[in-house]
Backbone as CSV, one residue per row, in Angstrom:
resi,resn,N_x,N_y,N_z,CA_x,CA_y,CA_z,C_x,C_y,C_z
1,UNK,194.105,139.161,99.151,192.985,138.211,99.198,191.938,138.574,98.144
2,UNK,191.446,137.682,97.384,190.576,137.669,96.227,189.217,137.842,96.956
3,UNK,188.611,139.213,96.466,187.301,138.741,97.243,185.999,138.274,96.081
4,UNK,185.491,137.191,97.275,184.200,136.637,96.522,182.935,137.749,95.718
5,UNK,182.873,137.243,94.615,182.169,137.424,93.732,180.690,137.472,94.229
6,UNK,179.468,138.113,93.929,178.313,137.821,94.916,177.490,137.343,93.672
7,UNK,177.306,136.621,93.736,176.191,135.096,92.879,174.563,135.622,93.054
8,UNK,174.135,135.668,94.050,172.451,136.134,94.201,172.114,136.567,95.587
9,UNK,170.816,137.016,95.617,170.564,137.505,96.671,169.071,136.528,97.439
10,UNK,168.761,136.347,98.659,167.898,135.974,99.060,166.503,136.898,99.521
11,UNK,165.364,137.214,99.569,164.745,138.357,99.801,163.470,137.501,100.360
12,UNK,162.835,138.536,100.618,161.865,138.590,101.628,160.573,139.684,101.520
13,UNK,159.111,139.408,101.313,158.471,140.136,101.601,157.397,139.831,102.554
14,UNK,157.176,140.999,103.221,156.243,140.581,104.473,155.075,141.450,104.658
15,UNK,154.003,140.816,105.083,152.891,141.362,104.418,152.678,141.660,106.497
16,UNK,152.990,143.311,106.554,152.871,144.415,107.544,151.686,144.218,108.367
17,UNK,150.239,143.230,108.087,148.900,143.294,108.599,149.063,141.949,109.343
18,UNK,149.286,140.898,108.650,149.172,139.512,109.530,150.654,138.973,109.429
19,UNK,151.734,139.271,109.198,153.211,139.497,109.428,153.188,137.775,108.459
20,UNK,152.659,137.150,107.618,152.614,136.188,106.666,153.828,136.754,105.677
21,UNK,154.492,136.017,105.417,155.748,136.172,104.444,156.087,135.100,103.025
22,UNK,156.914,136.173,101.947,157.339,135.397,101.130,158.521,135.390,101.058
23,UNK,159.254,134.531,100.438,160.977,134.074,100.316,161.005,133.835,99.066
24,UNK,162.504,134.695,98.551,162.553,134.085,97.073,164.169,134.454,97.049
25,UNK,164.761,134.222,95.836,165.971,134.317,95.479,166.202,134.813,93.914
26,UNK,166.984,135.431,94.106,167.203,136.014,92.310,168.390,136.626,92.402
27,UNK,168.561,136.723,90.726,170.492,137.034,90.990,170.286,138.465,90.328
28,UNK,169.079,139.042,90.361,169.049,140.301,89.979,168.552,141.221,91.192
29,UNK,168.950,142.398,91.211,168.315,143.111,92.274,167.502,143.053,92.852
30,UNK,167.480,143.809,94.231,166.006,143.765,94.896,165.219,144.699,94.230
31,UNK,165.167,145.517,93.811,164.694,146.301,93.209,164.008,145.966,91.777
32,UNK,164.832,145.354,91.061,164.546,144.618,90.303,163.686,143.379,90.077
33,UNK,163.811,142.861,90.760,162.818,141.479,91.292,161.664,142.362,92.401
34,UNK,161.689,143.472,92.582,160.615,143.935,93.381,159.467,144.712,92.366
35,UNK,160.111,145.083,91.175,159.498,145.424,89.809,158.487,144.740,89.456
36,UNK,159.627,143.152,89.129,158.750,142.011,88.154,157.837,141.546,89.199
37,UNK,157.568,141.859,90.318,156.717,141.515,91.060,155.618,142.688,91.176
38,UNK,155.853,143.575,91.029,154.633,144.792,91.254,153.739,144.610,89.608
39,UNK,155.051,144.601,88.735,154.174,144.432,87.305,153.729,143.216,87.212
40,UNK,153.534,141.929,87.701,152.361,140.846,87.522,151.407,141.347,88.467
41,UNK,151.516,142.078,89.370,150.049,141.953,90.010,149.453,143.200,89.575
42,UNK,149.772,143.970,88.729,149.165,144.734,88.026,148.624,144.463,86.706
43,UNK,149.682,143.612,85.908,149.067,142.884,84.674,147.852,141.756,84.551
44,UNK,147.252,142.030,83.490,145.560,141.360,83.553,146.382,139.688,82.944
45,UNK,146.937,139.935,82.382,146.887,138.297,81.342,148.079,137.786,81.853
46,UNK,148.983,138.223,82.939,149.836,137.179,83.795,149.561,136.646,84.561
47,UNK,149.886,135.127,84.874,149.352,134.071,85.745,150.267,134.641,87.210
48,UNK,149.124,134.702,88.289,149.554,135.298,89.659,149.716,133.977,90.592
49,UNK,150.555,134.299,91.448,150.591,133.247,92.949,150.464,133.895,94.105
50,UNK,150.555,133.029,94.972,149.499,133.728,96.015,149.888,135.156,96.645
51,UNK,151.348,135.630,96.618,152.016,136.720,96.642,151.553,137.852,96.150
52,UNK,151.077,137.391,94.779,150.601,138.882,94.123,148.885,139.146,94.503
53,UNK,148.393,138.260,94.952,147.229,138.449,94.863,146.905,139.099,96.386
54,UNK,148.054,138.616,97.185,147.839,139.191,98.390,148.128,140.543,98.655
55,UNK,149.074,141.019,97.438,149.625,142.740,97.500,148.360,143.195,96.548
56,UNK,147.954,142.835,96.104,146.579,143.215,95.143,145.763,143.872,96.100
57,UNK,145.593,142.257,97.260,144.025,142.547,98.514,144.703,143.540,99.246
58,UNK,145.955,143.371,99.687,146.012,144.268,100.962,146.886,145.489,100.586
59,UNK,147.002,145.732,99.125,148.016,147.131,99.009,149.265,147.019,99.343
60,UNK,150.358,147.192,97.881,151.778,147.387,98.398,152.020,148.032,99.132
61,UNK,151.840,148.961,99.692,151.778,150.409,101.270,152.303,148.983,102.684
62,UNK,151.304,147.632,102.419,151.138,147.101,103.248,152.394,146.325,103.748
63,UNK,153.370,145.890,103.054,154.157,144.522,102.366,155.909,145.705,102.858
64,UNK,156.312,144.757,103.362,157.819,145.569,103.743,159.011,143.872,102.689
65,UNK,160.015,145.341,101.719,160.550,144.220,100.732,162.244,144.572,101.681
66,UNK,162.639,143.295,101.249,164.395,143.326,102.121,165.117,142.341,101.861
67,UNK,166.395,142.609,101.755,167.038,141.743,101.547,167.727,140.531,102.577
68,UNK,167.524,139.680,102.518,167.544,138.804,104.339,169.284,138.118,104.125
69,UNK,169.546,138.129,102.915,170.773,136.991,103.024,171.702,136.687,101.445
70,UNK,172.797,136.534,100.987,173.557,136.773,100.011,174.136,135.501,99.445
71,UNK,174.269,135.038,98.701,174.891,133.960,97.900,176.359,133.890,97.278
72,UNK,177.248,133.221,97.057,178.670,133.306,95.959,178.343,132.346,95.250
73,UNK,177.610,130.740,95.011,177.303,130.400,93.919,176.245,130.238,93.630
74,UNK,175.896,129.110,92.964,174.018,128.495,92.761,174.154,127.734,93.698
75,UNK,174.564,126.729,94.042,174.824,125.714,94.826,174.021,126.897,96.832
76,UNK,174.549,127.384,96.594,174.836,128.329,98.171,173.380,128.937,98.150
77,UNK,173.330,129.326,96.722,171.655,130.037,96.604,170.626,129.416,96.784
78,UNK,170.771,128.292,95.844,169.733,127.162,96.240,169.476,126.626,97.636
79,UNK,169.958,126.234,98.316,170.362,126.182,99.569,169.551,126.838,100.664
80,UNK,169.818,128.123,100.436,169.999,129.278,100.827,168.314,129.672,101.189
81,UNK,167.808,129.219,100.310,166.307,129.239,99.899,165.656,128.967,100.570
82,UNK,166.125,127.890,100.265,165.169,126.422,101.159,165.090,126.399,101.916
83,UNK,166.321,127.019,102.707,166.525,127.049,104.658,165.831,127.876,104.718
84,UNK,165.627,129.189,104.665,164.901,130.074,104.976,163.325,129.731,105.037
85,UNK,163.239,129.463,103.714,161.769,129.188,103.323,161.237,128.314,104.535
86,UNK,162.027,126.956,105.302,161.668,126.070,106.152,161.472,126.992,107.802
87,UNK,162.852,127.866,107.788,162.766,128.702,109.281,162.045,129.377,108.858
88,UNK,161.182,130.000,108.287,160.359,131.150,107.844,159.065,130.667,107.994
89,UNK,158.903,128.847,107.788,157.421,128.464,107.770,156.638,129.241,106.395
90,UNK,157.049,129.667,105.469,156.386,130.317,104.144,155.033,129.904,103.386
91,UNK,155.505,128.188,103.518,154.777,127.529,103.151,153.537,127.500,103.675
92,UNK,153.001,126.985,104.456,152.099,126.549,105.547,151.242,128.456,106.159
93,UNK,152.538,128.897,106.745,151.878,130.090,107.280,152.410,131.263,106.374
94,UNK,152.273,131.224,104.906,152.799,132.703,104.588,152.753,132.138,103.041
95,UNK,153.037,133.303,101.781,152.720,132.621,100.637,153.972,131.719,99.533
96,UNK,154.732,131.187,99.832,155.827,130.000,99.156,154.712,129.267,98.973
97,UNK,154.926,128.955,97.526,154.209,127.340,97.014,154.915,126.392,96.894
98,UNK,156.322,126.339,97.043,156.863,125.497,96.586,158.518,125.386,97.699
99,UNK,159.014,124.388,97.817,160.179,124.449,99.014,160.990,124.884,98.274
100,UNK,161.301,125.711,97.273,162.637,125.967,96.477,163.466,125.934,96.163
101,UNK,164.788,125.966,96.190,165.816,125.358,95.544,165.965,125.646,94.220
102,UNK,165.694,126.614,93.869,165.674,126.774,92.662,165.416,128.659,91.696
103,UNK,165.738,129.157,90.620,165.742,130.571,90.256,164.003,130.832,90.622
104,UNK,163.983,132.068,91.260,162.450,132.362,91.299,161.573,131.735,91.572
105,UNK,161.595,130.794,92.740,160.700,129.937,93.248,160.623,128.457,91.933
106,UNK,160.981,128.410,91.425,161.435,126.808,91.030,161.721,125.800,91.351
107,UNK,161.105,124.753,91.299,161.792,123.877,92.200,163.013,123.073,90.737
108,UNK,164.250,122.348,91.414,165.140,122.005,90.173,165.352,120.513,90.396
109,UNK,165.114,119.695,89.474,164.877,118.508,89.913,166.070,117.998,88.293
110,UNK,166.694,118.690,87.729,167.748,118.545,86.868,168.376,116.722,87.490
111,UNK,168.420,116.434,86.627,169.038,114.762,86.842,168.027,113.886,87.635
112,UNK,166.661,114.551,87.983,166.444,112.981,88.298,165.104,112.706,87.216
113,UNK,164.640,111.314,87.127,163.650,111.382,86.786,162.377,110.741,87.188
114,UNK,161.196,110.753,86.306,160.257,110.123,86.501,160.262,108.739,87.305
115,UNK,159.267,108.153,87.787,158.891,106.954,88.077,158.373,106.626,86.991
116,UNK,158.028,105.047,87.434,156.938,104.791,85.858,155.346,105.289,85.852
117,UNK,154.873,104.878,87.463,153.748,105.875,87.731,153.755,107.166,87.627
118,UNK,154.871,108.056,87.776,154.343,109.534,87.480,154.638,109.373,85.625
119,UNK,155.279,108.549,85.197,155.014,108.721,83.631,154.037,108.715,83.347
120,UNK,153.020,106.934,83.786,151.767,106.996,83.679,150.969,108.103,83.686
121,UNK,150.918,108.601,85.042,149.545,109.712,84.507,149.979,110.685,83.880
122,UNK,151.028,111.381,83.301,151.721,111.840,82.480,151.016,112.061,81.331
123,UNK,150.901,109.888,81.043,150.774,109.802,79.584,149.687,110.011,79.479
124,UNK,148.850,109.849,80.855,147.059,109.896,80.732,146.617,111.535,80.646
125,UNK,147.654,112.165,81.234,146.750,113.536,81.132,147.166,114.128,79.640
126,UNK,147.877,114.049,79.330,148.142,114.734,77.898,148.031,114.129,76.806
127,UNK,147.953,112.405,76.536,147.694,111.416,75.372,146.247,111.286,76.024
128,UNK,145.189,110.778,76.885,144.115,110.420,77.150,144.082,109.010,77.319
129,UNK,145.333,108.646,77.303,145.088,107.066,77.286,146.045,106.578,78.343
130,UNK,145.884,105.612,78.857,147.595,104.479,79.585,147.537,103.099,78.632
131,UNK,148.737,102.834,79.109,149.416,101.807,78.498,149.385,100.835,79.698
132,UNK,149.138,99.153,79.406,150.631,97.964,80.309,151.737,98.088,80.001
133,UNK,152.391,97.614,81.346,153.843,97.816,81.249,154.083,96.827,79.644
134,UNK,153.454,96.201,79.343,154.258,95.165,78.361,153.988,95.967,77.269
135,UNK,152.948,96.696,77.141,152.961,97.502,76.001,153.279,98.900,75.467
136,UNK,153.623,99.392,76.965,154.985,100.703,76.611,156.513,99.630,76.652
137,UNK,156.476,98.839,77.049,157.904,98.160,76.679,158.097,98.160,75.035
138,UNK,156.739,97.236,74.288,156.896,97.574,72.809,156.724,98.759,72.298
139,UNK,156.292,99.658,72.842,155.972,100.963,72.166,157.369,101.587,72.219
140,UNK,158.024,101.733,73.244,159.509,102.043,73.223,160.763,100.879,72.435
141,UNK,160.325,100.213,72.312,161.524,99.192,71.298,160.796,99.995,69.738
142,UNK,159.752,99.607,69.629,159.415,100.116,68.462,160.009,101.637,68.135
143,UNK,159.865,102.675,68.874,159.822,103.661,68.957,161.952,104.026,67.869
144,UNK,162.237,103.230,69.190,163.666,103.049,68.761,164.008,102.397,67.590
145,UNK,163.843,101.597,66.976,163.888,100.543,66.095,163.244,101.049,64.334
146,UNK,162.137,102.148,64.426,161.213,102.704,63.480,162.043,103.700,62.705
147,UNK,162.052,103.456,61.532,162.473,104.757,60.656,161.198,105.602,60.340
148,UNK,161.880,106.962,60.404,160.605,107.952,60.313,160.660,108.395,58.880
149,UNK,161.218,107.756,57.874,160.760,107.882,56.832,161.842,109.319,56.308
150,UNK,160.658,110.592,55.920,161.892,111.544,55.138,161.725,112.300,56.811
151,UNK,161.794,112.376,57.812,161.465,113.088,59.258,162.711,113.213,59.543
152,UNK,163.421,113.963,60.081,164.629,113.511,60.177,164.994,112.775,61.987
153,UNK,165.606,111.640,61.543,166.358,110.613,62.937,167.279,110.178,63.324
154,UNK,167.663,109.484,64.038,168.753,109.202,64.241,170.075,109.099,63.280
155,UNK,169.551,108.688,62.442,170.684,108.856,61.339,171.041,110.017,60.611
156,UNK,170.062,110.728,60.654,169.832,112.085,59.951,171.304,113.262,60.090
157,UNK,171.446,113.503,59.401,172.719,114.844,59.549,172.142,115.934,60.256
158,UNK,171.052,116.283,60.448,170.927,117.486,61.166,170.459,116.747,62.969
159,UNK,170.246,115.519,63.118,169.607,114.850,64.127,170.422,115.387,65.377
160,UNK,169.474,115.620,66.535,169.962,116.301,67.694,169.052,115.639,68.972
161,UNK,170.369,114.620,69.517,169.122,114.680,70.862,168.298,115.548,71.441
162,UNK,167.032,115.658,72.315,166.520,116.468,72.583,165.727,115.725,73.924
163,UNK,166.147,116.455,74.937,165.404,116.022,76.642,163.811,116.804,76.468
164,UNK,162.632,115.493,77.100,161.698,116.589,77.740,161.153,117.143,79.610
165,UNK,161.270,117.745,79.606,161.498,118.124,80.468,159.737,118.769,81.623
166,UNK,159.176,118.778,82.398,158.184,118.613,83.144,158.312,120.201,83.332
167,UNK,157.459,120.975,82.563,157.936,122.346,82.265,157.643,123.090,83.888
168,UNK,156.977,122.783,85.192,157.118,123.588,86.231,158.561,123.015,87.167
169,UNK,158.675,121.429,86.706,159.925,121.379,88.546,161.135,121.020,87.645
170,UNK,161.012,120.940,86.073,162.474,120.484,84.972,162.579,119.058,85.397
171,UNK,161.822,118.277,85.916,162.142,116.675,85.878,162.089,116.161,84.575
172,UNK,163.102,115.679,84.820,163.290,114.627,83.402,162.163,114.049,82.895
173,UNK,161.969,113.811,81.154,160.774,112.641,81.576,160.999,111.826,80.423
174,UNK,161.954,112.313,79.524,161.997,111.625,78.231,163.251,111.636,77.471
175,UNK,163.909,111.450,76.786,164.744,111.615,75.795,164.623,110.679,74.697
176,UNK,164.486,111.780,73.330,164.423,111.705,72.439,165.168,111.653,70.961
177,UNK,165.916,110.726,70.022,166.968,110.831,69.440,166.840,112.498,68.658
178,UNK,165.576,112.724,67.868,165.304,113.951,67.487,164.074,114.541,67.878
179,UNK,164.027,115.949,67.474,162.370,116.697,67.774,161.025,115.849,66.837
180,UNK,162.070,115.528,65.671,160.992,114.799,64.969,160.356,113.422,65.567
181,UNK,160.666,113.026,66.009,160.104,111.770,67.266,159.168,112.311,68.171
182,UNK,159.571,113.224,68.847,158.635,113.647,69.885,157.078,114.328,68.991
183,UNK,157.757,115.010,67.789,156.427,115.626,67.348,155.627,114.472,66.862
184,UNK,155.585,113.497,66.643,155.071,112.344,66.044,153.956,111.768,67.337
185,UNK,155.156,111.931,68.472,154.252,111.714,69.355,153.225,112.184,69.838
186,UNK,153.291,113.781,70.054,152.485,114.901,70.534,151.624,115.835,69.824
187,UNK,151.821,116.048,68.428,151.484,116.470,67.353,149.768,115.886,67.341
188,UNK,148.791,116.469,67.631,147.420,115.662,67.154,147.362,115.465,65.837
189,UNK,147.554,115.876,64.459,147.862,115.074,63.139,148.891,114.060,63.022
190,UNK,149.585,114.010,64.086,150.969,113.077,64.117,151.571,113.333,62.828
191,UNK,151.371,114.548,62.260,152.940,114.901,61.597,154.098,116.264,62.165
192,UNK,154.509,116.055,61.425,155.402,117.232,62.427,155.405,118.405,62.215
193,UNK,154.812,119.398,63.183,153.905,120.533,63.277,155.431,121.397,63.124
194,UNK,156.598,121.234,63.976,157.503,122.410,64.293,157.793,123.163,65.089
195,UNK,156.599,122.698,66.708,156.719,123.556,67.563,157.964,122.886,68.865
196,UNK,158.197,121.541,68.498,159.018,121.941,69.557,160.681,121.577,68.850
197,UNK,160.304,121.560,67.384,161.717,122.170,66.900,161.996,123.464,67.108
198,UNK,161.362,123.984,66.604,161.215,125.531,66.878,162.207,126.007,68.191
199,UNK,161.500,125.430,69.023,161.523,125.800,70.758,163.261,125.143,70.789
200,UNK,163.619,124.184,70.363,165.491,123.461,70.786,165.856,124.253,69.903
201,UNK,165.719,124.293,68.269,166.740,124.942,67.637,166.900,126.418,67.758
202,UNK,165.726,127.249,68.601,165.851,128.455,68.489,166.442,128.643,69.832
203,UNK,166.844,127.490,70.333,167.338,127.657,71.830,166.222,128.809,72.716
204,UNK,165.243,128.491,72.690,163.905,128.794,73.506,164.008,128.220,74.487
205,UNK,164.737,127.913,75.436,164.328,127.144,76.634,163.203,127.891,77.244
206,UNK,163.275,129.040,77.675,161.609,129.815,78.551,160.443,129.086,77.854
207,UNK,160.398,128.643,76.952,159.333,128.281,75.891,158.708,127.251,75.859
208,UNK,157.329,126.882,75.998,157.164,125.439,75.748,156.837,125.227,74.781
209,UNK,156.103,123.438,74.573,155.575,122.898,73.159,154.811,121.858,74.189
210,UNK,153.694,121.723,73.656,152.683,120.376,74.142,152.731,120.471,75.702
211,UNK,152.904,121.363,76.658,153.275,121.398,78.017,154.480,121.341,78.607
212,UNK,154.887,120.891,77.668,156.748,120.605,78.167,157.810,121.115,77.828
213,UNK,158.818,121.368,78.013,160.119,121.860,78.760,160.817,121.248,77.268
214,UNK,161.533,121.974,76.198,162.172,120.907,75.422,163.479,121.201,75.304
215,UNK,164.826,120.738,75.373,166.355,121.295,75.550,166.738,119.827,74.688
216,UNK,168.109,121.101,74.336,169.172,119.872,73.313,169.590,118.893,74.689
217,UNK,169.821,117.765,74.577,170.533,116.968,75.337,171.990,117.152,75.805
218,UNK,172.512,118.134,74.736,173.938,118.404,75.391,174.117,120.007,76.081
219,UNK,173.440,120.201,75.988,172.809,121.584,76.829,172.443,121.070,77.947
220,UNK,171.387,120.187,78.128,170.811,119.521,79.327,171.794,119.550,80.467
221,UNK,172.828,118.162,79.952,173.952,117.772,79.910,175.010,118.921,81.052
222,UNK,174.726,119.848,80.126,175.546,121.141,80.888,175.042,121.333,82.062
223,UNK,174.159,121.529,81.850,173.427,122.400,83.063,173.273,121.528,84.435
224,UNK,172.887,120.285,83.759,173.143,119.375,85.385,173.963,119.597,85.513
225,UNK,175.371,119.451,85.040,176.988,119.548,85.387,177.702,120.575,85.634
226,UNK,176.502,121.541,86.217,176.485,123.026,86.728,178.056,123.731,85.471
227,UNK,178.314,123.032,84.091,179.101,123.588,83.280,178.829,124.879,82.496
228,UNK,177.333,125.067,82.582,176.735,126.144,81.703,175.811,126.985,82.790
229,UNK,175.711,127.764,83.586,175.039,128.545,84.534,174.419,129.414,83.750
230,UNK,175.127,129.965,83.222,174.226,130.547,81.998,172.770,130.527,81.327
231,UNK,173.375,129.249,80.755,172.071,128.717,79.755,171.004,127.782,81.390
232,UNK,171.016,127.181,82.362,170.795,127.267,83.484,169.764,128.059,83.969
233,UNK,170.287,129.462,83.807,169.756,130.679,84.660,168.664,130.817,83.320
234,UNK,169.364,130.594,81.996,167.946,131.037,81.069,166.424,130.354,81.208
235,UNK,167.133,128.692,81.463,165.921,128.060,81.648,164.763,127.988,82.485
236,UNK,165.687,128.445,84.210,164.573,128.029,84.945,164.263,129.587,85.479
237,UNK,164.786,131.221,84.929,164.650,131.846,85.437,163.295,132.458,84.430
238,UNK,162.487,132.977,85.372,161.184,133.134,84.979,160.199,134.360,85.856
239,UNK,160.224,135.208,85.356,159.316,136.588,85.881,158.020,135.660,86.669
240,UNK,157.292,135.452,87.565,156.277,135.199,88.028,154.913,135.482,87.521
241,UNK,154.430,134.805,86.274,153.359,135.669,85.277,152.426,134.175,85.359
């Protein structure tokens, strides 16, 4: 009999004074993930959640770390999470921000996307402006239809789809024939700065540009189609900073 392979682990820390708990999942040790957690709440210029700030107030001495439960794929891990996180109450009475499903408290929202209202304020918090529907209808025909001149596009030999992506839950929100499109868009000179070429061709997924999440489309592609776990685990796995 072939035995199963072990995929990730589920863990648990519990804060010893008011028995309030956290839940997380990672496919790296407990020990390891008990590290990247002691070094953000010790580091000055990493962004903390409510976890670290609570081993800050009440002293790691306080906080008991363990392993509660084991995984064989992503599918099982993800899962895996969430249940806990719900029987655990994390949320509400203990520090989870988020129902999980996802590497390191992530939530993974891979394949679905936006509404047109969450585009909207989207477009309002980061352009300053909204659109009518009739006039993002032309702004997107146009969009499609426009040669960018020497930029490179759709026609271009080096041209590479490119998804954007809602850099905390990975919801879809855009696709783009090239980076040079999007920088046109996001770019405040509206020429093309390079940062979120930069970020696809250097295969940066951890990385953003303008707030957002930027991946080749056939990478994307993968990763919904759980074909690339790999490149997957690069994107949404993330030290807590």
């Amino acid at each position: 009999m072939i035995e199963e392979m072990l995929y990730g682990i589920i863990y648990k820390i519990t804060n010893k004074i008011n028995n309030k708990c956290y839940i997380g999942l990672t496919r790296k040790t407990l020990g390891e993930r008990i590290t990247q957690h002691l070094y953000t709440c010790r580091a000055k210029k990493r962004k903390k959640h409510k976890i670290h700030y609570a081993i800050n107030k009440y002293g790691v001495d306080n906080f008991l770390f363990e392993e509660i439960d084991q995984a064989f794929s992503l599918d099982e891990l993800n899962k895996k999470e969430i249940l806990h996180i719900k029987t655990h109450d994390s949320i509400a009475n203990g520090y989870n921000i988020l129902e999980g499903g996802g590497i390191d408290g992530h939530l993974i929202w891979l394949g679905r996307t936006h509404s047109e209202e969450t585009k909207r304020k989207i477009s309002k918090a980061h352009m300053g402006k909204t659109f009518s529907k009739e006039t993002r209808l032309k702004i997107s025909k146009t969009r499609k239809d426009r040669k960018l001149g020497q930029l490179p596009g759709k026609d271009h030999h080096s041209s590479v789809e490119i998804v954007q992506l809602d850099k905390d839950t990975l919801e879809l929100i855009d696709i783009y024939d090239a980076a040079a499109q999007a920088e046109i868009k996001y770019s405040k000179n509206k020429t093309r700065s390079g940062a979120i070429h930069n970020v696809v061709s250097k295969n940066k997924s951890s990385r953003t540009a303008y707030g957002f999440k930027w991946l080749k489309k056939i990478d994307y592609d993968q990763i919904k189609n759980h074909i690339n776990e790999n490149l997957y685990l690069e994107l949404v796995t993330k030290i807590r900073s």
